[in-house]
C-alpha positions in Angstrom: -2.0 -12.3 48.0 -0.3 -12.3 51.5 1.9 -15.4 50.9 3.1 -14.0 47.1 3.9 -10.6 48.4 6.9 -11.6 51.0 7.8 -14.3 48.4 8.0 -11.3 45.6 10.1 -9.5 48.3 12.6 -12.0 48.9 13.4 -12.4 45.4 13.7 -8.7 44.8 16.2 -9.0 47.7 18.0 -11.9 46.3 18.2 -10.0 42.6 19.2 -6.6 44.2 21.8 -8.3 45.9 23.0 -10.6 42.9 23.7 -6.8 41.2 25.9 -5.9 43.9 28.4 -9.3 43.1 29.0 -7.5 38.9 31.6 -6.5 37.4 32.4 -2.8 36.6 31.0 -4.0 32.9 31.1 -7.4 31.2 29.2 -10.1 29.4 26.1 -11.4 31.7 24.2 -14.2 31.4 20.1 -13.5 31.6 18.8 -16.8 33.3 14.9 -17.4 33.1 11.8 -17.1 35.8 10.6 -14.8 37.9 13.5 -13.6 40.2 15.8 -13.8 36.9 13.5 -11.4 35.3 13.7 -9.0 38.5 17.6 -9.2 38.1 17.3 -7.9 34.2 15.5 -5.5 35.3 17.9 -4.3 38.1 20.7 -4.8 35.4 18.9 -2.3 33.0 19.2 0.4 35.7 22.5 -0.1 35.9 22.3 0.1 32.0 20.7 3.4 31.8 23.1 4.4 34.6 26.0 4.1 31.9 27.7 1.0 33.1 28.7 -1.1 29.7 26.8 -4.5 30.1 25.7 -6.9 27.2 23.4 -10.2 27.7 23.5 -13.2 26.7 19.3 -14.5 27.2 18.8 -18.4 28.5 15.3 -18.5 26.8 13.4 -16.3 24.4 11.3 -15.0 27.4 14.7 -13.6 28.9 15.3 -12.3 25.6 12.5 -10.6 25.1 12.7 -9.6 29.0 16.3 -7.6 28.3 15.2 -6.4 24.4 12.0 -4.2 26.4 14.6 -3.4 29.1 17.2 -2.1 26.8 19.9 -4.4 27.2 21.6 -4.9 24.2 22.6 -8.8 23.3 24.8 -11.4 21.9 23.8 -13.5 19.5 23.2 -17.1 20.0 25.8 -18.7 18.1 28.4 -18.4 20.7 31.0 -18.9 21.5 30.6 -16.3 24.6 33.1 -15.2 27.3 30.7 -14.6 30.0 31.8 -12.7 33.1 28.4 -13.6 35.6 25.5 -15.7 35.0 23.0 -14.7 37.1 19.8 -17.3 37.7 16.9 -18.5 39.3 17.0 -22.3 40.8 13.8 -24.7 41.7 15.6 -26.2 44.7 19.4 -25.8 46.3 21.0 -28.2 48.4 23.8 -27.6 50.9 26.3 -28.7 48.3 24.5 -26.2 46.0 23.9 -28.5 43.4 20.2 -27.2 41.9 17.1 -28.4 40.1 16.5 -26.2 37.1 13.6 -26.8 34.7 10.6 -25.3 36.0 10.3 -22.9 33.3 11.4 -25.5 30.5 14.8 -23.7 29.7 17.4 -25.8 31.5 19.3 -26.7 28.7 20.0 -23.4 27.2 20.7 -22.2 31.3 23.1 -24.8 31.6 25.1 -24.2 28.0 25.1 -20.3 29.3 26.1 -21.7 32.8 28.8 -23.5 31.7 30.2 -20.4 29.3 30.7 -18.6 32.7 33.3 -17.5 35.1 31.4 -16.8 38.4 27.6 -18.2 38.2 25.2 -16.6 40.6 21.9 -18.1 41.8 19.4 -15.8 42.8 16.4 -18.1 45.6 14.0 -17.3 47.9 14.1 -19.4 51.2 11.8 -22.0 50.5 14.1 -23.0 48.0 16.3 -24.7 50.2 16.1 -28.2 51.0 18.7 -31.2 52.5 18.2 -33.0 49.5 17.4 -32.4 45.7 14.0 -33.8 44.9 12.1 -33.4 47.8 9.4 -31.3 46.3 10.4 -31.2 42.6 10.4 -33.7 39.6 13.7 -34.0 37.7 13.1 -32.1 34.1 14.1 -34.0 31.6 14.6 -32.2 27.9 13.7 -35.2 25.0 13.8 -35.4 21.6 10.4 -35.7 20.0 11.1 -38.7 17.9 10.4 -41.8 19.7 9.8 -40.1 22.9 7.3 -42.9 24.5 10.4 -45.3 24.2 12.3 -42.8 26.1 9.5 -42.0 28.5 9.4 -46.2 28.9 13.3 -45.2 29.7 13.2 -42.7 32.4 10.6 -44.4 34.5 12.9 -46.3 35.7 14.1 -43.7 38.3 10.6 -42.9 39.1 7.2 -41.9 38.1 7.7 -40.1 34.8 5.6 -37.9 33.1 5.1 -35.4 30.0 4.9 -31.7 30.7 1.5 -30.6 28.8 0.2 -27.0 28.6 -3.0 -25.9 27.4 -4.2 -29.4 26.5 -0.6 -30.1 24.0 2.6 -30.9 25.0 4.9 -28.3 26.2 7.8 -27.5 23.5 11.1 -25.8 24.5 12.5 -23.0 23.0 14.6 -25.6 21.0 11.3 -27.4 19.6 11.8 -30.4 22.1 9.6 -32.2 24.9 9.8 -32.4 28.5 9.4 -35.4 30.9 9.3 -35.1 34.8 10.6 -37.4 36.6 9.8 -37.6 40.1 12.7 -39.6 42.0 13.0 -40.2 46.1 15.3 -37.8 47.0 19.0 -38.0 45.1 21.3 -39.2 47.5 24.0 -38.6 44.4 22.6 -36.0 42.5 25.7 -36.1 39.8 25.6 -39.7 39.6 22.0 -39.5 38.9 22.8 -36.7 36.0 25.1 -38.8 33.8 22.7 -41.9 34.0 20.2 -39.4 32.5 22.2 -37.9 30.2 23.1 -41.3 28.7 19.5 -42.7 27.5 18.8 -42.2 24.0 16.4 -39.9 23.3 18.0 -37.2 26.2 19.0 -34.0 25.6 19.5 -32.7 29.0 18.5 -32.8 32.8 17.7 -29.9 34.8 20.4 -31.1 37.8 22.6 -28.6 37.4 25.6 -30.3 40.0 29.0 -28.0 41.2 27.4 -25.0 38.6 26.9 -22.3 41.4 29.2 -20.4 42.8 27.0 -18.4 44.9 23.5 -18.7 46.2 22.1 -15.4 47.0 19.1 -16.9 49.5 16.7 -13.8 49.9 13.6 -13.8 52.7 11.2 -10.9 53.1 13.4 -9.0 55.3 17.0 -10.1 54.6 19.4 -11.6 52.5 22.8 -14.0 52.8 25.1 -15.2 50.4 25.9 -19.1 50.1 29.2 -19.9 49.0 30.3 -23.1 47.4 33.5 -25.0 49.0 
């Protein structure tokens, strides 16, 4: 409990401060996780507060997230002009490119990321590392149909494995699979992300590369804004 309540801090920190970057009133995009889902409910206060914002949700958790907080939101279909995305990240390198995933909802983050004007990551510190992959597998979203041939595929970059939970395989929001891939750490992380992208069977990759405009990097006690060149 000691180490998660100065983690919970810092992303409270890095969500209150992702608030202070909006607009006077626009189109937002609702990204996924834990610090996401303490930036909804910041947004919602502003909400209440009479400031005009409408969502557009990354997952169904972040949809149901902003639908309990009052947000009202767009539909699906798209096409959106979104003024901020706001987001969560697994890891952030100095170039800010990200690994996304964790929560299984890159693709629809990255569709919403690239709808954007001004995309906004929301980390704690421990976020940060010199290269992507250091501590996280690559997600990769799959298609169900022959997914052992592309699982044969992905391995090889690395040790790849299927995301399970409770004993089945772990189904996206869009019905589809999701395969880890741990890699040595990405000296080219874009490079990396097209040869993905280009297998059959490969829907998307969480290496989200040039996507953020700002890092809002929160600790316990303070936060400060990373800005991409």
């Amino acid at each position: 409990m000691m180490q998660r309540m100065p983690q919970h801090q810092a992303k409270r920190l890095a969500a209150a401060a992702a608030v202070e970057l909006l607009p006077e009133q626009g189109v937002i995009g609702l990204g996924s996780g834990a610090t996401a889902d303490l930036f909804i409910e910041a947004l919602a206060e502003l909400v209440r507060a009479g400031r005009r914002f409408v969502g557009v949700p990354t997952s169904e958790a972040s949809r149901r997230k902003a639908t309990a907080c009052g947000i009202e939101l767009l539909s699906d279909d798209g096409p959106w002009i979104v003024d901020v995305c706001v987001d969560g990240a697994d890891e952030v390198s100095p170039a800010l490119d990200l690994i996304k995933g964790g929560g299984g909802c890159h693709t629809r983050e990255k569709i919403v990321n690239n709808a954007a004007a001004l995309n906004i990551i929301v980390a704690e510190e421990s976020k940060l590392v010199q290269r992507l992959g250091e501590r996280w597998a690559v997600p990769v979203e799959i298609v169900p149909f022959g997914y052992r041939a592309t699982l044969r595929l992905l391995e090889r970059w690395g040790q790849a494995r299927m995301r399970m939970r409770d004993g089945a395989h772990w189904l996206t929001d869009s019905g589809n699979l999701i395969c880890d891939v741990r890699v040595e750490p990405i000296a080219d992380p874009a490079g990396l992300d097209r040869e993905l992208v280009s297998l059959p069977g490969v829907v998307e990759t969480g290496l989200f590369c040039g996507r953020a405009d700002v890092v809002v990097v929160g600790s316990h006690e303070t936060v400060r804004h990373l800005r991409r060149k």
